[in-house]
C-alpha distance (Angstrom), angle and dihedral (degrees) to the residues before:
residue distance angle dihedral
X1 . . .
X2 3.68 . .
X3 4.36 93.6 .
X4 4.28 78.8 44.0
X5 3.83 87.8 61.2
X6 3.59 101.5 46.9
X7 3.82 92.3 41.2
X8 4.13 85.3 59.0
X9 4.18 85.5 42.6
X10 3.47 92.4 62.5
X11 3.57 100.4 33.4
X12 3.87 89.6 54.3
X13 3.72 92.9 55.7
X14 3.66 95.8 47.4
X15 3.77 96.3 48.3
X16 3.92 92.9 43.9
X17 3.77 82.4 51.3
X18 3.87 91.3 -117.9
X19 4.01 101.2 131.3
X20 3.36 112.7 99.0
X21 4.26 126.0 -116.5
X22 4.05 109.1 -121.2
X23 3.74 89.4 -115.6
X24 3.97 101.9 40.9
X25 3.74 138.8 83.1
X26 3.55 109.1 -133.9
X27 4.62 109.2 -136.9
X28 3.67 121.7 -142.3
X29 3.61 125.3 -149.9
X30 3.68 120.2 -118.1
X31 3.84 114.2 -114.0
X32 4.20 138.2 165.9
X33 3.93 102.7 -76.0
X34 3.64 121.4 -126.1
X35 3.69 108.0 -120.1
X36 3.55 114.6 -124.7
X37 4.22 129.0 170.0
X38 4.18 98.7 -128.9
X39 3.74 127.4 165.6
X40 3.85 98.3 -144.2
X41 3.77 127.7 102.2
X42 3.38 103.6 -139.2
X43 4.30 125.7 34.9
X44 3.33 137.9 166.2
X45 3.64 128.4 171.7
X46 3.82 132.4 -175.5
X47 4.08 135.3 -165.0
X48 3.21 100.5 -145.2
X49 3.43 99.5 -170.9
X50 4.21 91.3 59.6
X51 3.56 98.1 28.0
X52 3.93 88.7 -125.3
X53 3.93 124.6 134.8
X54 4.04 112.2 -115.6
X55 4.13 97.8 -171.4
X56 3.72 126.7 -4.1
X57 3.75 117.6 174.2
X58 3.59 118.1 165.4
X59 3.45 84.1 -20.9
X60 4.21 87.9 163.3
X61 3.69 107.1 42.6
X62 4.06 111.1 113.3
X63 3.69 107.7 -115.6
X64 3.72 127.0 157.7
X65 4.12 115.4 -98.8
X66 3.73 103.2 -159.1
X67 3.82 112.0 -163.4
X68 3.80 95.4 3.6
X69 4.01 76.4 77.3
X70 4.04 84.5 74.0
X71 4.33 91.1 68.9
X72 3.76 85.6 65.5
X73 3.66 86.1 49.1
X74 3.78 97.8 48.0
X75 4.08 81.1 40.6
X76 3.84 91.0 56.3
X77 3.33 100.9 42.7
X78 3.80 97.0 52.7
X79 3.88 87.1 58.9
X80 4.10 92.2 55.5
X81 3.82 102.1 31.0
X82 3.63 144.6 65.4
X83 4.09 117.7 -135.1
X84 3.28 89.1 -123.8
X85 3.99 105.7 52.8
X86 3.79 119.3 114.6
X87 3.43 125.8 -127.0
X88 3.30 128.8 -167.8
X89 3.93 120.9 -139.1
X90 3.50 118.1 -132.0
X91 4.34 145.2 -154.4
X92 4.15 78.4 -106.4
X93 3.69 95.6 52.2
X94 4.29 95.0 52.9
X95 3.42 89.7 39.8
X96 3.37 94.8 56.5
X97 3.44 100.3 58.9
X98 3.76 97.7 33.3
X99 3.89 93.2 52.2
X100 4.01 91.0 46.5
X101 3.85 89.3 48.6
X102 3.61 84.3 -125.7
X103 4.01 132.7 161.2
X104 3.34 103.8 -95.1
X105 3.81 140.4 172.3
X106 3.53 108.7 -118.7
X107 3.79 105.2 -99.2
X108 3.51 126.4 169.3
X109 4.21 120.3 -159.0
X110 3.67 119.1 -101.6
X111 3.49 82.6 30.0
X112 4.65 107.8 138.1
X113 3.88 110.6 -154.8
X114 4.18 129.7 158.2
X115 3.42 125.3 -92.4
X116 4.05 82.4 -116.3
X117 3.23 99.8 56.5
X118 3.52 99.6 40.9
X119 4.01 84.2 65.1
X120 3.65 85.7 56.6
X121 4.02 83.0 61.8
X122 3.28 90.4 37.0
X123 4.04 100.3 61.5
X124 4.18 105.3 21.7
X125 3.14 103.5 44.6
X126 3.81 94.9 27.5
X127 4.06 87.2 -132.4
X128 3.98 108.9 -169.1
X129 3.89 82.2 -168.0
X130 3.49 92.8 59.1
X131 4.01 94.5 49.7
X132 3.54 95.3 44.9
X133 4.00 88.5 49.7
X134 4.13 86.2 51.9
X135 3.80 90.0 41.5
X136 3.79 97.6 55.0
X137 4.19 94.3 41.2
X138 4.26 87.9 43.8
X139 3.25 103.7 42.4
X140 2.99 94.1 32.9
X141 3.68 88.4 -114.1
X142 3.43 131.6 -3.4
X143 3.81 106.1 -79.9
X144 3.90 92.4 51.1
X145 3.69 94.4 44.4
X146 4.15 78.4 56.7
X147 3.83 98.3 51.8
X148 4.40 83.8 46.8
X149 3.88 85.5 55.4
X150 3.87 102.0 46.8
X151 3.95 81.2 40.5
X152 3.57 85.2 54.1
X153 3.71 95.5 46.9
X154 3.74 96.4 52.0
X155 4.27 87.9 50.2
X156 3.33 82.9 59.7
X157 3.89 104.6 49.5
X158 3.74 95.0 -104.2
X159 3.71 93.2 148.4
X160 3.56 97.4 166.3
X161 3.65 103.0 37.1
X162 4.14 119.5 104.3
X163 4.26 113.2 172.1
X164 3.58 123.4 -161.1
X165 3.21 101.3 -172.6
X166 4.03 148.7 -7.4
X167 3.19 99.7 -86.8
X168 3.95 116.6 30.3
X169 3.65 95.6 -115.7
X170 4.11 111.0 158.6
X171 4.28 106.3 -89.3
X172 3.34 137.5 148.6
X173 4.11 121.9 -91.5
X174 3.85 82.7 61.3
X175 3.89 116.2 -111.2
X176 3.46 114.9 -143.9
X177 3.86 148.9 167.1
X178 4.13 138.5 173.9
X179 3.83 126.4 -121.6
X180 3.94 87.0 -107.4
X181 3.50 98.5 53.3
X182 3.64 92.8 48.9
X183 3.39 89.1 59.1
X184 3.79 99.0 51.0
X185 4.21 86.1 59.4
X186 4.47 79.4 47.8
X187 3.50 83.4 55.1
X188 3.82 104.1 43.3
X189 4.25 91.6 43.0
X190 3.43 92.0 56.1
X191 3.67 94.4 66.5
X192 3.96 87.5 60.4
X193 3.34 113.2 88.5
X194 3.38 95.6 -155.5
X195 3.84 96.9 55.5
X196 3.84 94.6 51.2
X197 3.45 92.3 51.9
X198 3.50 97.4 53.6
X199 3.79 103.2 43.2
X200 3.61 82.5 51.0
X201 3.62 95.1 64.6
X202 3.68 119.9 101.6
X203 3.78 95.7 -171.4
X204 3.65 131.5 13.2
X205 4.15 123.4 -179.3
X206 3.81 122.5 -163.3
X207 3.89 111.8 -162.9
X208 3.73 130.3 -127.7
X209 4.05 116.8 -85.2
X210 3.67 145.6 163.3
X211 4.16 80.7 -98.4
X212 3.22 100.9 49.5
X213 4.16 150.4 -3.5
X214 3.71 124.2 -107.1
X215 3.25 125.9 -69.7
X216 4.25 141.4 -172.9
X217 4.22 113.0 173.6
X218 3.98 115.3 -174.4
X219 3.70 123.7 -139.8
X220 3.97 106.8 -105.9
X221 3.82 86.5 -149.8
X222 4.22 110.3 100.0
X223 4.23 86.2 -167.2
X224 3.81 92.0 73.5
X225 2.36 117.2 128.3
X226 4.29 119.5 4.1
X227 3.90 97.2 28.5
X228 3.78 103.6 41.2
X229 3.97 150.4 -0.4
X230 3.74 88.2 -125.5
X231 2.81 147.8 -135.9
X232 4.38 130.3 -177.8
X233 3.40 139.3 -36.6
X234 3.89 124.2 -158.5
X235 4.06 148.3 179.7
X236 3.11 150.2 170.4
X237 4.06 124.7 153.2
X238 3.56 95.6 -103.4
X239 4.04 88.4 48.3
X240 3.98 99.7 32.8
X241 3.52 123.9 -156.6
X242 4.05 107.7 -22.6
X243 3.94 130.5 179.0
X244 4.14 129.8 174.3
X245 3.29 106.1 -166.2
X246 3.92 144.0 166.3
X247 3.56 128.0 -146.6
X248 4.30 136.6 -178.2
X249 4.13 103.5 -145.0
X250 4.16 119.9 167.6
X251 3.85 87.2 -18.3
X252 3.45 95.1 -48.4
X253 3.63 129.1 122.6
X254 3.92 117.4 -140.6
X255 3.55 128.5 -170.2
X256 3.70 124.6 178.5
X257 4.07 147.0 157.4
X258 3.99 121.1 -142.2
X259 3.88 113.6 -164.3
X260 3.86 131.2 -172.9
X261 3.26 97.8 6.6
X262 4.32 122.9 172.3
X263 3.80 93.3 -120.3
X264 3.48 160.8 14.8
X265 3.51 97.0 -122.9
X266 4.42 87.6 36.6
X267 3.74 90.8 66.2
X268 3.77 92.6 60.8
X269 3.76 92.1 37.6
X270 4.26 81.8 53.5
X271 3.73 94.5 48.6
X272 3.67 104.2 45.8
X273 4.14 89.8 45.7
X274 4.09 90.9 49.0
X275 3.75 80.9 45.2
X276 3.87 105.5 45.2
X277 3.72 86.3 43.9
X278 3.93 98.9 50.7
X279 3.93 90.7 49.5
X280 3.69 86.8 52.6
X281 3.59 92.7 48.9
X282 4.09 92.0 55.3
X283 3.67 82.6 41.8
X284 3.90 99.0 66.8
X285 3.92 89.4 41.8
């Protein structure tokens, strides 16, 4: 039922003409917000079905994003890689992750997984080994797989978005990104297949091989699966408590990014209230 409902998702957007093209911005059309009480600094919520904007508060400032940086990632690597390459984790990858104090997705060194489901580490469990390992074999290394996002990012209209890295870990040249252009990469994802599928997944288990051990990664994201189709979560301290995330209401489609907010538990509490209250909204209409 669940693979039914994203297979209508992303059919609906792509027959309503509401995917995004790899080299376009996608405009919104100004509406009447729905006025919502939320905790988080920066907001910005889209019907994608209309084209009009639900909730924008300082939907422009540059702010960091933390983990939401790993969509570009994922978005990147699905334009250089086949699902079925193998990579092969290394001493740099676990390190990375273990010396950053990172989330990370259990990886051990020597270790040979696919390009497909080393997204699946990449986007449930949030695994900064994972991105680093897809960084360094995409870029190739780390640094060029950096310049491909940010070249990405300005393809896509992302005029106020600058990453640093693949991951959106805190370091210094100051990575950065607004609540609108996050939501322009929302927009563009969810006409992969791929992509939606994944960040839909609430569990995903990779058995034992000669290649690699066993592994089972858990979707950070407590909307999956009754509020929303996806699609990250993300913190850090300097970021806060982040979540991009798309959502079918009333035959509606919503997609939205929530920045800085106070809490873990807030940003859910802010995304089903902007939510509820835009589905009421198209309701009454």
């Amino acid at each position: 039922m669940r693979k039914v409902t994203l297979f209508l998702l992303v059919a609906f957007l792509t027959l309503a003409g509401l995917t995004v093209p790899a080299r376009a911005a996608v405009p919104v059309k100004a509406a009447a917000k729905v006025t919502v009480k939320v905790t988080a600094k920066e907001v910005y919520l889209v019907d994608a079905t209309t084209g009009a904007v639900q909730f924008a508060r300082r939907e422009t400032r540059r702010v960091p994003v933390a983990s939401l940086t790993k969509i570009m990632t994922a978005y990147v690597v699905r334009r250089e890689a086949s699902l079925d390459a193998v990579v092969t984790i290394s001493k740099t990858d676990v390190r990375h992750a273990a010396a950053n104090g990172a989330t990370h997705a259990a990886l051990k060194a020597g270790e040979r997984l696919t390009v497909r489901d080393l997204l699946y580490a990449l986007l449930l469990p949030s695994g900064a080994d994972a991105a680093n390992a897809l960084a360094r074999r995409y870029g190739p290394g780390v640094k060029g797989f950096v310049k491909k996002m940010n070249r990405a990012a300005r393809a896509l209209g992302m005029r106020d978005t600058f990453y640093t890295n693949a991951d959106g870990l805190p370091q210094t040249g100051g990575d950065h990104s607004t609540a609108v252009d996050q939501v322009t990469l929302a927009r563009t994802v969810l006409s992969d297949p791929v992509i939606t599928q994944i960040a839909a997944t609430e569990r995903h288990a990779v058995e034992k091989t000669s290649a690699h051990r066993a592994h089972v990664w858990r979707n950070t994201n407590r909307l999956l699966p009754d509020d929303a189709q996806g699609l990250k979560t993300g913190y850090t301290r300097a970021a806060g408590y982040c979540l991009m995330l798309a959502a079918a209401r009333g035959g509606h489609t919503y997609i939205g990014v929530i920045l800085g907010d106070t809490g873990d538990a807030a940003r859910y509490r802010t995304a089903r209230s902007l939510l509820d209250a835009s589905a009421a909204a198209a309701a009454a209409v």
